[in-house]
C-alpha positions in Angstrom: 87.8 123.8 155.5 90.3 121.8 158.0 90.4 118.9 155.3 91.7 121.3 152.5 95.1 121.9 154.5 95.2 118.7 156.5 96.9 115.8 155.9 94.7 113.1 157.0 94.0 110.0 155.8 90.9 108.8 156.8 87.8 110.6 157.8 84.4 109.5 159.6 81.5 112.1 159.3 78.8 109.1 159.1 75.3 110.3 161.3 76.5 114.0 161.5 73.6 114.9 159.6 75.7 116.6 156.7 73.5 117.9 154.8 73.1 120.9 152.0 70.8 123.9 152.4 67.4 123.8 150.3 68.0 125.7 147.8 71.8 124.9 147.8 74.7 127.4 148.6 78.1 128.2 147.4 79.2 127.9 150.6 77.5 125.4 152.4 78.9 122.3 154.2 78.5 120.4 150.8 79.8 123.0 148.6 82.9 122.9 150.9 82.9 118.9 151.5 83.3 118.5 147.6 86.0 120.9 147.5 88.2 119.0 150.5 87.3 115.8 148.2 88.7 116.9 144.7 92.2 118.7 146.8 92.7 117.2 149.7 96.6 116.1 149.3 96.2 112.4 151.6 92.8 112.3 152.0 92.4 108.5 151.1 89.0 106.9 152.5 85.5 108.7 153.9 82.5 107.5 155.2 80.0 109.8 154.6 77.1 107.0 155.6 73.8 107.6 157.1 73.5 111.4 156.9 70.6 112.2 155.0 72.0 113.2 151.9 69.3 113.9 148.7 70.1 113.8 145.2 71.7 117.1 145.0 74.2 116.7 147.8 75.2 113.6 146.4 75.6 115.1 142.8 77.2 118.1 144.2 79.7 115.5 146.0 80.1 113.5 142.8 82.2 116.3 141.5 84.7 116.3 144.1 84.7 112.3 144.4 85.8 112.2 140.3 88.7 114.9 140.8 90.3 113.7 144.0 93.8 111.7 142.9 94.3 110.4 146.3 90.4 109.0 147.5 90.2 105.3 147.0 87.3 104.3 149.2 83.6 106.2 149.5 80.6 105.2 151.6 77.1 106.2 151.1 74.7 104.3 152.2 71.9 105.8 154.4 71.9 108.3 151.8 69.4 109.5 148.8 71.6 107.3 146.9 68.9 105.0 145.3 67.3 108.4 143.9 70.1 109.1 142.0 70.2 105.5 140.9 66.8 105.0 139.8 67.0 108.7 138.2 69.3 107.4 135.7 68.2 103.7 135.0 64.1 105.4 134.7 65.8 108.0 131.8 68.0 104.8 130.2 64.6 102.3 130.3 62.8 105.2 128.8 65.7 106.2 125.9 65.4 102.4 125.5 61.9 101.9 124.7 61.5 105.3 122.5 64.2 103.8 120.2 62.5 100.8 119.9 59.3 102.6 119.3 61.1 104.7 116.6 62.7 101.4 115.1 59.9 99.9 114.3 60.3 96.8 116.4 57.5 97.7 119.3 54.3 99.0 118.4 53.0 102.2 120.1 49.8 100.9 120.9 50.7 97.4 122.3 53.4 99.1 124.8 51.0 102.0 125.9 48.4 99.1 126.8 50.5 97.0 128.3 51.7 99.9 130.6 47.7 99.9 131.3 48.1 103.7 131.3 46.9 104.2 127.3 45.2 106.7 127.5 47.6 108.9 129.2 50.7 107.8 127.2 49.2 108.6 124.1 48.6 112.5 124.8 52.1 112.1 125.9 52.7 110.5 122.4 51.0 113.3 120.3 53.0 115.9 122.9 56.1 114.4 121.4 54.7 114.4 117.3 53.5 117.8 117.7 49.9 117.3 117.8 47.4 119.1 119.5 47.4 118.8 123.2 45.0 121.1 125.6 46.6 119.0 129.1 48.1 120.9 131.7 51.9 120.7 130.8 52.7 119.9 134.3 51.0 116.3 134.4 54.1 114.0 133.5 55.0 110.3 133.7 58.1 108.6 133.2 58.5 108.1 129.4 57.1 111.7 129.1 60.2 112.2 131.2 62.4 111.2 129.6 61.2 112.1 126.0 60.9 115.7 127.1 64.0 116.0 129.2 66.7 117.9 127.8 69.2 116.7 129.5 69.8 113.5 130.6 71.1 112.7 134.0 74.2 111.6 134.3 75.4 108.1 135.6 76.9 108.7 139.4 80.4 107.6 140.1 80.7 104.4 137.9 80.2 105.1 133.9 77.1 102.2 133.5 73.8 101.4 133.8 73.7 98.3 135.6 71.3 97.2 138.3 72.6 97.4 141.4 71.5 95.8 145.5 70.1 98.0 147.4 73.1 98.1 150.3 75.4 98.4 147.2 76.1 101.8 147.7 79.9 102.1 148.9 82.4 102.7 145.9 85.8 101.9 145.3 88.9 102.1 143.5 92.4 100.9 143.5 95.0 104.0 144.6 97.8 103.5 147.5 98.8 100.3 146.5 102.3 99.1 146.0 101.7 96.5 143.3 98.1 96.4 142.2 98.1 98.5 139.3 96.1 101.7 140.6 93.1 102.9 138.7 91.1 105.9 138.9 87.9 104.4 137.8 85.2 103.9 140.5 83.8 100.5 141.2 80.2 99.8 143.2 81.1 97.4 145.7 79.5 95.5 149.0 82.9 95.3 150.3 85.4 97.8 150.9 89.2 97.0 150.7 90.3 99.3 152.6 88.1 98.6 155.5 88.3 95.0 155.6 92.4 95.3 155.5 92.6 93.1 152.1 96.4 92.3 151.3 98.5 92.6 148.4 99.4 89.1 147.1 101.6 87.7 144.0 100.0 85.1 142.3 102.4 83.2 139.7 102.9 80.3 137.1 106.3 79.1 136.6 107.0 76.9 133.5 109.0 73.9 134.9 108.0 74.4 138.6 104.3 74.9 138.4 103.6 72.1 136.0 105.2 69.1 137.4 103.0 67.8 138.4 100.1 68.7 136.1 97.4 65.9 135.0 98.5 63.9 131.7 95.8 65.2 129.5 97.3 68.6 130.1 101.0 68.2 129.8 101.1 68.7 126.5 99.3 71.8 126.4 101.2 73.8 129.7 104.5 73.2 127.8 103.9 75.0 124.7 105.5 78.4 124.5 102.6 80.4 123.0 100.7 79.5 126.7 98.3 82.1 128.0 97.7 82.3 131.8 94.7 83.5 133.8 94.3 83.5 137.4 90.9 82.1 138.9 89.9 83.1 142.5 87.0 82.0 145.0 86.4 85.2 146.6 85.5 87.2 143.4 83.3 84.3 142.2 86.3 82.3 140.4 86.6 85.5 137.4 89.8 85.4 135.5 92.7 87.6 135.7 95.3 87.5 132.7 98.6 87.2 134.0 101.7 89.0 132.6 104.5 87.3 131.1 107.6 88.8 133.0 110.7 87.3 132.4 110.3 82.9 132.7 106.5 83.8 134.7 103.4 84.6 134.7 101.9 86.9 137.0 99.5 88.9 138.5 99.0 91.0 141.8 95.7 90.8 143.4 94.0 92.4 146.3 93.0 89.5 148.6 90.8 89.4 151.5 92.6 87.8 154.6 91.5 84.0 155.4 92.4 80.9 153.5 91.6 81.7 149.9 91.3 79.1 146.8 92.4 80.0 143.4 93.6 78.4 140.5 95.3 78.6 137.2 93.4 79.0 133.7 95.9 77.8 130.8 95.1 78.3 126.9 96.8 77.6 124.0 94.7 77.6 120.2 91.4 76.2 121.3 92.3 74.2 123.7 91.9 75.4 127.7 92.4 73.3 130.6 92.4 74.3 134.5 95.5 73.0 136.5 96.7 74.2 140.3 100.4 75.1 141.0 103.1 72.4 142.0 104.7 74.6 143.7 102.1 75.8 146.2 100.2 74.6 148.8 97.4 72.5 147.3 93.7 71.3 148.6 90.5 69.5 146.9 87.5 71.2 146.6 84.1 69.5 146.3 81.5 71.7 144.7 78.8 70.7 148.0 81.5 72.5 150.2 81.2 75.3 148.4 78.4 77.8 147.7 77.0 77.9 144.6 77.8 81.7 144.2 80.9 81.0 144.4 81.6 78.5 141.7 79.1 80.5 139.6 79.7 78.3 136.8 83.2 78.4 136.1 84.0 74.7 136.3 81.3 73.1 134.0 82.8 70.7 133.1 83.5 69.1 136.2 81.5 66.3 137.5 79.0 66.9 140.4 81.2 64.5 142.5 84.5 65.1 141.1 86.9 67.4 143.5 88.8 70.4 142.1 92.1 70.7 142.9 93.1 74.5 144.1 95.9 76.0 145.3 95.2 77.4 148.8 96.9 80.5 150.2 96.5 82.0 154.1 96.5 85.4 153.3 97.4 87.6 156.6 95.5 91.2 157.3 96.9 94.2 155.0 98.8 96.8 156.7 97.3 100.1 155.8 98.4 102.5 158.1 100.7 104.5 156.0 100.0 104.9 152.3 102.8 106.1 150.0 100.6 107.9 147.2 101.8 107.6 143.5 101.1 109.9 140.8 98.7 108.5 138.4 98.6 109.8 135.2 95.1 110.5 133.7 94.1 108.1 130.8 94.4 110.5 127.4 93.0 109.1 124.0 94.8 107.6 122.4 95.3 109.0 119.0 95.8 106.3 116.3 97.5 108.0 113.6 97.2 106.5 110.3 100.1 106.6 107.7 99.0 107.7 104.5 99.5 105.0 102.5 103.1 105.1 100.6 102.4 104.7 97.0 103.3 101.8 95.3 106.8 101.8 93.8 108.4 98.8 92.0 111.8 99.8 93.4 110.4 98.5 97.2 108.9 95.7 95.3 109.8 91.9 94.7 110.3 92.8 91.1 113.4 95.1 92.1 115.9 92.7 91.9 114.8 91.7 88.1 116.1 95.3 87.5 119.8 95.5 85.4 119.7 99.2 84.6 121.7 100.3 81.5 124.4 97.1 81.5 127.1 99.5 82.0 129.3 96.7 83.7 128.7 94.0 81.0 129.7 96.0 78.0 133.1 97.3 79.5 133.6 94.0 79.9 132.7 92.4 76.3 134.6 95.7 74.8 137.5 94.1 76.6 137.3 91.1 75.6 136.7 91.6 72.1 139.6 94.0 71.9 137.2 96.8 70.0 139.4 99.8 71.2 142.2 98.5 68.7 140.0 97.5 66.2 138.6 100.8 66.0 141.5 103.1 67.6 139.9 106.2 68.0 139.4 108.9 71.0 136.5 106.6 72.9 133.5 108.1 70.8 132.9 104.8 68.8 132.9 103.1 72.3 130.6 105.9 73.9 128.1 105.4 70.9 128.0 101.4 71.3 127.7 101.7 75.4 124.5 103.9 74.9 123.0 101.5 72.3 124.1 98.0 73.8 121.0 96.9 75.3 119.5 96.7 71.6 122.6 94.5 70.5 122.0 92.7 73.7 117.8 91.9 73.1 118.7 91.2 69.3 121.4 88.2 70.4 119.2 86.9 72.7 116.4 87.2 69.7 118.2 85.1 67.7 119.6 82.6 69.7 116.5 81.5 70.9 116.3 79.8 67.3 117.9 76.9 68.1 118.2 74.6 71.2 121.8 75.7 72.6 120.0 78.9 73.2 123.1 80.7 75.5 125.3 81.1 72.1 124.4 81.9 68.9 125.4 79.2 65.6 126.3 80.1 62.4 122.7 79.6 60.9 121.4 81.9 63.1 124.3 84.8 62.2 123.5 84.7 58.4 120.0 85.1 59.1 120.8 87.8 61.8 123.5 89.4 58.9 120.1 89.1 56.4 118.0 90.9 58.8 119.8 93.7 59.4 121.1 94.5 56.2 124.4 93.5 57.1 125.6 91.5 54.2 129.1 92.3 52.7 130.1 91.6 49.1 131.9 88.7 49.6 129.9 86.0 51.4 133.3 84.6 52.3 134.3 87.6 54.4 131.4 87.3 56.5 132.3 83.6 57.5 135.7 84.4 57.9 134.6 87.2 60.6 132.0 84.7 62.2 134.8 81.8 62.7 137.7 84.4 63.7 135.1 85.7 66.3 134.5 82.1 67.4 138.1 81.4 68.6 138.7 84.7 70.7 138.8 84.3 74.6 139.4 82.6 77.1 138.7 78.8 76.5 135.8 77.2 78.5 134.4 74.2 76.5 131.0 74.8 78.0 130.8 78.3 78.3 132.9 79.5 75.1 132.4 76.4 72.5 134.5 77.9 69.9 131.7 77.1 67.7 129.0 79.4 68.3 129.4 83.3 69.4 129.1 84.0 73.0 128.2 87.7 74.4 131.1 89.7 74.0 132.2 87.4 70.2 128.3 88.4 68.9 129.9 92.6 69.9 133.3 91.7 68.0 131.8 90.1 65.1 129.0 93.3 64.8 132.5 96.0 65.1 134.1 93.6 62.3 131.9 93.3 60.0 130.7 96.9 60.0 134.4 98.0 59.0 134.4 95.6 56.3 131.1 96.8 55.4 131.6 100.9 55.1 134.9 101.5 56.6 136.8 99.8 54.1 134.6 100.5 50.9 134.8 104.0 51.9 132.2 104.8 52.4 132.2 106.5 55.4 135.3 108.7 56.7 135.9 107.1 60.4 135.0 103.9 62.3 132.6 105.9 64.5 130.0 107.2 61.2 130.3 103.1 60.5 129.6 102.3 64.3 126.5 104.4 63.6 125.1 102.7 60.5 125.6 99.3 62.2 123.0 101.1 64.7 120.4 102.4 62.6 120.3 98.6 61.1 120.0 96.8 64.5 117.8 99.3 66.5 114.4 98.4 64.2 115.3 94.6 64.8 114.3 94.9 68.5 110.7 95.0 68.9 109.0 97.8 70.5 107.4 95.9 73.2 110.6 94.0 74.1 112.3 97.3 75.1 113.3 96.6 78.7 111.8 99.8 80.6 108.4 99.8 77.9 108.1 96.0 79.1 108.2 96.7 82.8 105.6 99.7 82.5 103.4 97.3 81.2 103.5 94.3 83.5 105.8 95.4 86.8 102.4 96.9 88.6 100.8 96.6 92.3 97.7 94.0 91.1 100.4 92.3 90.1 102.0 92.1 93.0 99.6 91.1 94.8 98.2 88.7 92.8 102.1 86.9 93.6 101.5 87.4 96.8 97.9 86.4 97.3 98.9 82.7 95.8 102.4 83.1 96.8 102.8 79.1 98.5 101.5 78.1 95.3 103.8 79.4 93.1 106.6 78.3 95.1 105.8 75.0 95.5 106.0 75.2 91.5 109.3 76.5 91.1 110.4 74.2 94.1 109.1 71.5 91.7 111.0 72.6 88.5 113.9 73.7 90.3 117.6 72.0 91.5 117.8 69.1 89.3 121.2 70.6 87.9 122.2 72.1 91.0 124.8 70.5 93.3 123.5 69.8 97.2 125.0 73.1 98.9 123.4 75.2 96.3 120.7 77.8 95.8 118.0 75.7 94.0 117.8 77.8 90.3 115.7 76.8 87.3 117.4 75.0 84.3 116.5 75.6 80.7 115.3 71.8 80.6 113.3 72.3 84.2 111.8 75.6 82.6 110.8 73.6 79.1 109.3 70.4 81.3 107.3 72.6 83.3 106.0 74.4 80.3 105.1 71.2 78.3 103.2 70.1 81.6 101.2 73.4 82.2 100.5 73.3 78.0 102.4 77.0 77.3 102.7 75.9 74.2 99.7 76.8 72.3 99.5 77.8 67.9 96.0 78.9 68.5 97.6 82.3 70.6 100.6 81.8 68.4 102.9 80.6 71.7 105.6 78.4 70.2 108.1 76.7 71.3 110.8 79.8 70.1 108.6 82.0 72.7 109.6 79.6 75.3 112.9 80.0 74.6 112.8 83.4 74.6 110.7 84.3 78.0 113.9 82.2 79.5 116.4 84.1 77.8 115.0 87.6 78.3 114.3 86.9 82.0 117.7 85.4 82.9 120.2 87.5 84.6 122.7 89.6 82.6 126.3 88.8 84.6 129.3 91.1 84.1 131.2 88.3 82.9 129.4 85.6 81.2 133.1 83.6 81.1 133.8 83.6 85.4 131.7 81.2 86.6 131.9 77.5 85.9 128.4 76.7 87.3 126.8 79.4 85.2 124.2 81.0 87.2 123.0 83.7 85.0 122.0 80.7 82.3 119.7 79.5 85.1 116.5 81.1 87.0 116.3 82.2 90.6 112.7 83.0 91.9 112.5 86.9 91.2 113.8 85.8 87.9 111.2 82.9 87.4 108.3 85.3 88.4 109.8 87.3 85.3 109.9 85.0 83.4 106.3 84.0 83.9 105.1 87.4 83.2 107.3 87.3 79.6 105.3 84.7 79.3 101.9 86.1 80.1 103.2 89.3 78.0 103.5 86.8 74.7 99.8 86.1 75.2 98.3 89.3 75.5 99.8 90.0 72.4 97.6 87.3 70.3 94.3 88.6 68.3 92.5 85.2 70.6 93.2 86.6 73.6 91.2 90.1 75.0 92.9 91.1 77.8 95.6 93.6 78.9 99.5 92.5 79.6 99.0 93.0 83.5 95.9 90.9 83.3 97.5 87.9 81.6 100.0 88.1 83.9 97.4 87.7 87.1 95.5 85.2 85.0 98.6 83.0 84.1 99.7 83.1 88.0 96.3 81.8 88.7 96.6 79.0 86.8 100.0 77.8 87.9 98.9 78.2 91.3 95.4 76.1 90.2 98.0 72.9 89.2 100.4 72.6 92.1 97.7 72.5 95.1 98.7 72.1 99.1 98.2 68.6 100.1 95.2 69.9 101.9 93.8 71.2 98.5 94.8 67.7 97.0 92.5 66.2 99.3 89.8 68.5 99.1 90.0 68.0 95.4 89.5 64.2 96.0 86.7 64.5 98.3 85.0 66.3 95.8 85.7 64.3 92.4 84.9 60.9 94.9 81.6 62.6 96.1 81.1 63.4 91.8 81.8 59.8 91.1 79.6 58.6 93.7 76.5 60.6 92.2 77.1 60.1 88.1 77.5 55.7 89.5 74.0 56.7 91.4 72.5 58.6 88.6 73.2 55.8 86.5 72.3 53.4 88.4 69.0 54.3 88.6 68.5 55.2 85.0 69.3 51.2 84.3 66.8 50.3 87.1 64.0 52.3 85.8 62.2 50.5 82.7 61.6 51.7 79.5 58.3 52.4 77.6 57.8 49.6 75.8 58.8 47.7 79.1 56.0 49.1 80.9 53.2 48.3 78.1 54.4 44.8 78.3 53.5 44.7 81.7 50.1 43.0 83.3 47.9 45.7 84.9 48.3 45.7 88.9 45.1 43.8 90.4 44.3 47.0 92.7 43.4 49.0 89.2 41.2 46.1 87.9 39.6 46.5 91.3 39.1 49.8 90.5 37.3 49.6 87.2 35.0 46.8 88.2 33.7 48.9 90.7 33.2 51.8 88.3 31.5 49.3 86.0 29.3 48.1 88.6 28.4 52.2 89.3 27.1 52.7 86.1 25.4 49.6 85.3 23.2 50.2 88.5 22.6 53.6 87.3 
């Protein structure tokens, strides 16, 4: 009761005979004992050795021993220790062998006569399957024991199930330290810590201290950054402790024992691990005859038997326990992993985002500008309203028909009659329409290379539409205002744009998360390619983008080009027009990046591509599929140099065996070359003497 309310540290009640009544009490000494364990506020270190203690003292003590915050050091030998011990490992050997029985791998028999003890066992067998048994049910032996146990005994102190020394019976644990990281796990120990007065110490690598003077063959290795450092010391058999990066070092704090101790330093990078000894501290050579074999245990194989280990060597003074400053330790709770529900996939947070243009709101107020339409029409913003909602189809139509000819940005005069033709567009005077088409060529601002004033550009494809619809029904009379005529021109363009080219139908179809990931999965590949066709037009300081020449080269090379799935060479001009970038003004930039291909806008451009070929009757497969299937196959042709090589070994290693194969069909002779040739004397041998047989029969 005096150690509930005390503050005392340390306590010896070793050969007091401390023992608990038989049957136990709620209030004996041991009852009491574990209670001043589990609360006493400093009570740090007790030997309770040599008292006489049985099995259910010490697991009435175990109780109090786990709940103290403060104990740190336990002795228990001359106590029914051993019992406890053997208690547990007789019930684990026993689980052990009835789940090998039950998987199969023993057989029942052979283990019951090996334990010479068969018959026996076996009515213990047929106890546990239920058959009839007329033994007394107090006869047991272990593996009855432990089959018919309900429930199982615990392990004491430490949570295993490991052997242990028979004078291994004092246990330990790290609490009252300043520096050691403190533990509340128990550890089975021959020495104890506290007793022996073991000292805190530092132990510490410093890149570009510690390794100046390192060995050659390991210079190369203790300067690289990604370095991992253990700690190896003699006195707990050389095992290593994982240092902590803090700031420029690695360390770790050990409890020590006092004397001249050896350690040394574990460094690992990769694969590679090599064993080096500080510069800067004090340093010895160790021969493995000086040293007991324990204590190398194996940790330096490959050293030479002769060859001396050099170890850093540290006196390390008695520990100074009298007054220990307890911490609060916080109990170890689980730790709950928490998985995300995974967000679902969304080609807004994908890399097919920035493809996205929306409604072109920004490019068509700036062609309406250009082309002047509020004048030509002059009207309250209704006809303009109208053509804003509908421009994306005059938009995909342009691009449809400039991908006719081989200046595929603007659109030539060919191209405009057929696109007039098509949509029903034609005036009564053929002359009108060319007047509109070379009026519309010589607005804006003049750019020889982005406004040739020979073909229609963007916003001169918009006027010339406005124009000639005006001409067409605004002028005939036959409609009242310039906004019904805006919305016959309309009805006549909107069935020229294919169904499947329809920008949000398009990205439904292909912009998906197998996609994706098919990208990503062969995603150096694919760079490497656009790497390749990529930058020839660019200048030096540049963003490397994809010509229209770089995009037509790289399709010849990977064979896009194919009649029998009805890809032509207009479908190659098209997958580079539809997937190029759609710039508020077409006219602003003298390098013209929108008539060029960045990455997001190749990868679009592929999948146009693999798009096209779903669409053939030859080809079976779905748009998203064709997609996956054509990334495959530009990944297959532009390998890593490592693939490359691979690739060579294997087409070498194919040569070598079609040479061998036929090699060794010219070497073996023909028919009619083996009936040419003499018999071998060893069969003429053989049919004289079978002659000879039957003439003496």
């Amino acid at each position: 009761r005096g150690l509930l309310q005390s503050r005392i540290q340390r306590c010896d009640l070793s050969w007091n005979c401390v023992r608990g009544n038989d049957p136990p009490l709620e209030d004996d000494c041991i009852a009491l004992l574990s209670q001043s364990l589990g609360e006493a506020p400093k009570l740090w270190h007790v030997n309770l050795s040599f008292n006489g203690m049985s099995k259910v003292d010490l697991r009435r003590l175990e109780s109090g021993a786990r709940a103290s915050r403060t104990l740190a050091g336990l002795h228990l030998g001359g106590n029914k220790v051993k019992d406890v011990l053997d208690e547990r490992l007789s019930y684990v050997n026993a689980k052990r062998r009835r789940e090998a029985m039950f998987a199969g791998e023993n057989n029942l028999a052979e283990q019951l006569q090996a334990a010479g003890r068969q018959g026996k066992l076996l009515e213990r067998g047929r106890d546990h399957l239920n058959m009839a048994d007329d033994r007394d049910s107090k006869e047991s032996n272990s593996l009855g024991d432990a089959i018919t146990v309900e429930t199982a005994p615990s392990p004491f102190l430490v949570n295993n199930d490991d052997e242990v020394d028979d004078d291994q019976y004092l246990y330990t644990r790290i609490i009252g330290t300043k520096d050691v990281p403190q533990s509340l796990e128990w550890q089975r120990s021959k020495h104890c810590w506290i007793c022996e007065r073991w000292h805190e110490i530092r132990f510490a690598w410093t890149p570009g201290r510690s390794d100046s003077d390192v060995q050659p063959a390991s210079r190369k290795l203790v300067q690289r950054s990604d370095v991992k450092v253990a700690c190896r010391c003699a006195f707990d058999d050389w095992k290593p402790h994982v240092c902590e990066k803090i700031k420029k070092s690695h360390q770790v704090w050990l409890l020590v024992p006092p004397g001249d101790r050896q350690y040394t330093f574990e460094l690992s990078a990769g694969s590679s691990t090599v064993t080096e000894a500080a510069s800067d501290a004090g340093r010895e050579v160790l021969h493995k005859k000086n040293l007991e074999a324990a204590l190398w245990a194996g940790a330096f194989d490959n050293k030479d038997e002769d060859e001396g280990l050099i170890t850093n060597v540290h006196t390390v003074p008695p520990g100074d326990w009298d007054d220990v400053q307890f911490v609060p330790i916080p109990e170890k709770q689980a730790v709950v992993v928490k998985q995300k529900p995974k967000e679902a996939w969304t080609w807004q947070k994908s890399l097919f985002a920035p493809a996205y243009e929306g409604a072109y709101e920004h490019p068509f107020e700036k062609d309406w500008e250009l082309a002047h339409c509020d004048k030509l029409v002059n009207d309250d913003g209704s006809t303009k309203a109208l053509m804003k909602a509908n421009y994306g189809e005059f938009l995909s139509v342009y691009k449809l028909f400039c991908s006719n000819n081989k200046a595929i940005f603007t659109l030539g005069w060919n191209d405009f009659t057929d696109f007039t033709v098509s949509a029903d567009l034609e005036v009564k005077r053929k002359a009108d329409a060319d007047m509109v088409f070379f009026g519309c060529c010589t607005t804006g601002p003049k750019n020889p290379h982005l406004n040739p004033k020979k073909s229609l550009c963007r916003f001169q494809f918009l006027d010339a539409c406005m124009k000639l619809a005006l001409i067409k029904w605004f002028r005939t009379k036959e409609v009242a205002t310039p906004l019904e005529a805006a919305q016959k021109l309309v009805e006549r363009v909107a069935p020229l744009v294919p169904t499947r080219e329809e920008q949000e139908d398009f990205h439904s179809r292909v912009w998906r998360e197998d996609v994706e990931d098919a990208i990503k999965h062969d995603m150096d590949n694919l760079k490497r390619a656009f790497k390749t066709h990529s930058g020839r037009e660019d200048a030096l300081s540049k963003h490397k983008m994809c010509s229209f020449g770089e995009w037509q080269d790289m399709c010849e090379s990977l064979h896009f080009v194919d009649p029998t799935v009805g890809f032509t060479e207009r479908d190659v001009n098209l997958c580079f027009l539809r997937a190029t970038r759609t710039p508020d003004d077409e006219l602003h930039d003298e390098h013209a990046p929108h008539r060029k291909l960045d990455w997001v806008h190749w990868i679009e451009a592929l999948m146009r591509v693999g798009d096209r070929f779903s669409e053939s009757e030859n080809v079976d497969m779905e748009p998203y599929e064709a997609c996956i299937q054509l990334f495959e196959r530009v990944a297959y042709e532009y390998p890593s140099g490592a693939e490359k090589r691979r690739r060579a070994k294997l087409a070498a290693e194919l040569d070598r065996k079609q040479k061998e194969e036929k090699a060794a069909e010219a070497r073996r002779p023909s028919v009619e070359e083996d009936m040419k040739k003499p018999p071998k004397l060893s069969a003429i041998l053989k049919g004289a003497r079978g002659l000879g047989a039957f003439k003496k029969k």
